[in-house]
C-alpha positions in Angstrom: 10.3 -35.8 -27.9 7.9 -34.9 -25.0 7.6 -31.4 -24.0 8.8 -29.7 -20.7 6.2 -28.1 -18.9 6.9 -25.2 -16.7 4.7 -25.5 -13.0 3.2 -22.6 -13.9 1.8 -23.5 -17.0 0.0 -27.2 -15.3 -0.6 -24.5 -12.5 -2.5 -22.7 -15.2 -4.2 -26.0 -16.6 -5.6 -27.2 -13.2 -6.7 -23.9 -12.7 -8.9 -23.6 -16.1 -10.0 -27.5 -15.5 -11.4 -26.5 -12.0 -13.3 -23.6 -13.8 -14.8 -25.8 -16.6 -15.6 -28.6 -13.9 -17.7 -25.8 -11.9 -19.4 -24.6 -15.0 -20.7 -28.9 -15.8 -19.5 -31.7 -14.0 -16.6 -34.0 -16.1 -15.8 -30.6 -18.3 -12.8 -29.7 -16.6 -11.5 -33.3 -17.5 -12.3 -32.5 -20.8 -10.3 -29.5 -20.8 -7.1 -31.4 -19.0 -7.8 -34.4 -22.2 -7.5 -31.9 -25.3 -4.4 -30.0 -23.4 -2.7 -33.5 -23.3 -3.4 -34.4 -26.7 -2.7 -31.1 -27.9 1.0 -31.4 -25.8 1.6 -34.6 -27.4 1.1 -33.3 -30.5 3.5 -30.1 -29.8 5.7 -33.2 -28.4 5.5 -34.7 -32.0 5.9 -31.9 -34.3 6.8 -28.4 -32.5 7.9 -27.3 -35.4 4.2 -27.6 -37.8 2.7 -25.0 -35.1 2.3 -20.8 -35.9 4.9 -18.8 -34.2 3.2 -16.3 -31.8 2.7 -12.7 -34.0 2.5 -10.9 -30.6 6.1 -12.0 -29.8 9.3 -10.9 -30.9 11.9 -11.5 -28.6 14.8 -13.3 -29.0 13.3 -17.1 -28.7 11.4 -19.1 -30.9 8.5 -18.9 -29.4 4.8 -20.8 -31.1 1.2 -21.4 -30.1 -1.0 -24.5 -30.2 -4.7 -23.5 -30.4 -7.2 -25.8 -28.3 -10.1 -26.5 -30.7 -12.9 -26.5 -28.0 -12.0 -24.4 -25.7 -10.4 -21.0 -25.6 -6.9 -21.3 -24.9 -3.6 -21.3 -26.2 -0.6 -23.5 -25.2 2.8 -21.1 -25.6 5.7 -23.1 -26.3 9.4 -22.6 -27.1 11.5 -24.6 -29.2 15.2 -24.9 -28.3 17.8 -26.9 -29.3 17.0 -30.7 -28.1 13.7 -29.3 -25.8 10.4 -27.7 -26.5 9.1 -26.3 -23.4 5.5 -25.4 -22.6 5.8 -21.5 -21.2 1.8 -21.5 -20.5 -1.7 -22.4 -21.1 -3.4 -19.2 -21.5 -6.7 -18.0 -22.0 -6.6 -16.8 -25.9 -8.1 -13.4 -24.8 -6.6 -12.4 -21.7 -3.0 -10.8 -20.3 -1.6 -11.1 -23.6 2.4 -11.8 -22.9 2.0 -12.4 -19.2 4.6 -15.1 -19.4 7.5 -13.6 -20.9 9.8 -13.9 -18.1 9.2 -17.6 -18.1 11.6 -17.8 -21.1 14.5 -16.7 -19.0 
């Protein structure tokens, strides 16, 4: 089942990818190609990804890890959905995003 993804969170993305593409030209599509495979895989499987440690509200909440770059994809698994909260820096405003879940 493919993933929902919050605005904010493709906000987040185009964000990074315009970063990465200022550092070296074709990086930022880089970036945008291993968050899409990585969303397909969430898509495939939600369930084989870590929960977040950091969280422990009342949502089932789980983190993809990009394996080039450092970010995160923050997802939540609900009953028939998996929804993609945000695509986050791994070492920055650590639970920015909680009131996405609501």
């Amino acid at each position: 089942m493919k993933p929902t993804i919050l605005r904010e969170a493709e906000l987040e993305s185009a964000e990074a990818a315009g970063w990465y593409d200022d550092q070296r030209d074709g990086l930022g599509d880089e970036f945008l190609s291993e968050v899409a495979e990585a969303i397909a895989r969430i898509g495939s499987d939600p369930q084989s990804f870590s929960r977040l440690e950091s969280y422990a509200g009342p949502y089932e909440v789980r983190r993809c890890v990009l394996d080039r770059f450092p970010y995160l994809i923050v997802f939540a698994c609900r009953p028939g959905a998996t929804l993609v909260v945000a695509i986050t820096h791994a070492r920055r405003r650590p639970l920015y995003w909680l009131e996405r879940l609501e």
